[in-house]
N, C-alpha and C positions, 0 to 999 in steps of 0.2 A: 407516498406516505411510508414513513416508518413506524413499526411497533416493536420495543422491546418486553419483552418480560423475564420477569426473574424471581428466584423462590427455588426451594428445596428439590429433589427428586421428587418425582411421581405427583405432584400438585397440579397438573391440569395443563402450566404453560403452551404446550405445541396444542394439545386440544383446540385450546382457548383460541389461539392465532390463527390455525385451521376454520373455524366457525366463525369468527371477523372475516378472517379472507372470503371468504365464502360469499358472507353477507355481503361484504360492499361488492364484490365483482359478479356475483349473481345476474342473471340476465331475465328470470322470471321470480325473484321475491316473494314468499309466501307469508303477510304479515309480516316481515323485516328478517322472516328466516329462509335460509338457502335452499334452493327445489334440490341441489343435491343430484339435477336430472341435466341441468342444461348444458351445453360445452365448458363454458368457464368451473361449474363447479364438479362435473365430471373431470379437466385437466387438474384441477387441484388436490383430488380426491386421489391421483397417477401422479401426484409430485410432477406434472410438465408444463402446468401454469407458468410461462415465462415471467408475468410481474409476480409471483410470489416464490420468492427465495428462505428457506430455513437455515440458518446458522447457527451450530453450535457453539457459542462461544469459550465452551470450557476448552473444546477438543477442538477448536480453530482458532485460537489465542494469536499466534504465531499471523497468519494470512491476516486478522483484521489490523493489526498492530502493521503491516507491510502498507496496507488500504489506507492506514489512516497518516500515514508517512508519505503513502506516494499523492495523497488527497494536499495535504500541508505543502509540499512540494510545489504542488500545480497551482495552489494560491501565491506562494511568494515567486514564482515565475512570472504569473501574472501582474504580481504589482508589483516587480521591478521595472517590468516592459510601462508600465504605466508610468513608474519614475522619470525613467529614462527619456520615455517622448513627450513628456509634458516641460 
C-alpha cells in the first residue's frame, strides 16, 4: 500500500502516516488504535519497520524522479520482450 500526503508545513502529514502505519501493522489493536507496545509498533516508533519507508519528497525530488524512470524503463523492457516473442 501506498499513502501520499501533502499540504503545508507543520499540518500533521508524517503524524498522520505514522498512526496509519501503526494501525494497519499493529499486531495487538486496541479498538482500531495502535498498543504502541508490540514489535511492529515499537520498530515504527525507531524508524526500522522495514514496510514502512518515509520520503521526503521536497528534499528527495532528484532519487524519486530516478525510481520513476528506472520503474518506466523495466515496463518497456518488459513489453518489448513481449513483442519480440510473440
Amino acid at each position: 500500500m501506498h499513502t501520499f500526503f501533502s499540504g503545508p508545513r507543520g499540518t500533521g502529514k508524517t503524524t498522520t502516516a505514522r498512526i496509519l502505519a501503526k494501525a494497519l501493522n499493529c499486531k495487538n489493536p486496541l479498538d482500531f488504535n495502535p498498543c504502541n507496545e508490540c514489535e511492529n509498533c515499537v520498530s515504527i516508533n525507531k524508524n526500522s519497520f522495514i514496510d514502512v519507508i518515509e520520503l521526503d519528497a521536497a528534499s528527495n525530488r532528484g532519487v524519486l524522479m530516478k525510481l520513476e524512470i528506472y520503474v518506466i524503463q523495466q515496463i518497456i523492457c518488459q513489453y518489448m520482450a513481449i513483442i519480440k516473442y510473440t
